[in-house]
N, C-alpha and C positions, 0 to 999 in steps of 0.2 A: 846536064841541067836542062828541064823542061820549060819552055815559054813561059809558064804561069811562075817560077822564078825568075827570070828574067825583069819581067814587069816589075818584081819586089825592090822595098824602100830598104837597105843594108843601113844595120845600124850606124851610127855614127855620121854618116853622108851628110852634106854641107846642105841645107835647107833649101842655098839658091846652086847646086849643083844641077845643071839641067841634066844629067844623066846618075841617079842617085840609086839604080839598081844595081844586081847581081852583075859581074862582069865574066864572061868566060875566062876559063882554066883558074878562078877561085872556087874555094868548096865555104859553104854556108849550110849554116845552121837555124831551124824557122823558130823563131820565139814563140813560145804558147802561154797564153794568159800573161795577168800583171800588165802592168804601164807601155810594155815593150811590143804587147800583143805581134803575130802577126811580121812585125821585123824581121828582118835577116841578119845572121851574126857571121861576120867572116873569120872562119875557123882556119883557114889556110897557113899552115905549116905548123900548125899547133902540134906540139908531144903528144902519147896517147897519155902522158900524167896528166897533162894540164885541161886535155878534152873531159877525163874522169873527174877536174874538179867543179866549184861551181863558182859560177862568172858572176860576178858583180859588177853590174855594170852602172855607171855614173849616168842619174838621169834626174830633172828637172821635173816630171811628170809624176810621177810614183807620189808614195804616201805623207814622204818628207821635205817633197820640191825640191827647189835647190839644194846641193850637198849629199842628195841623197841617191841612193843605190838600189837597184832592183836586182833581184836574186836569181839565179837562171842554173838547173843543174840539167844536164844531158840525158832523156830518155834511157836506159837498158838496153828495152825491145825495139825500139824506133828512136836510132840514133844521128836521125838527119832533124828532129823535135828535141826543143830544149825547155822544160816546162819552169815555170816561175814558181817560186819558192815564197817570196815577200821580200820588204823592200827594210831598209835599211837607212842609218843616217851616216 
């Protein structure tokens, strides 16, 4: 894992966590586009079924606010990038 993840905000992490990045011997995945932008998704221990699926993730920002879901499925060819799909309610 390179410094420039390190510094990244992982999804899900506590607003007032003062340590709310990447933490060594986890594997992450970088959100691309959609609400999620930019975030990191930690993928650690994930199946190779469940990395192949597309993550929904529960977020308050996206298209339908509260309740609603932003869509995320796993690069191909660059499978450390998870590109945004659309968002959901």
């Amino acid at each position: 894992m390179d410094d420039r993840m390190l510094r990244r905000r992982v999804y899900g992490a506590d607003h007032e966590d003062p340590d709310p990045g990447a933490q060594p011997g986890r594997q992450y995945g970088e959100l691309v586009g959609g609400p999620l932008d930019g975030l990191l998704l930690d993928i650690t221990g994930w199946s190779a079924r469940r990395l192949a699926e597309e993550a929904a993730l529960p977020t308050e920002i996206g298209r339908y606010g509260p309740g609603g879901r932003a869509h995320y499925r796993r690069r191909a060819h660059d499978p450390a990038r998870w590109d945004w799909s659309g968002d959901s309610r």
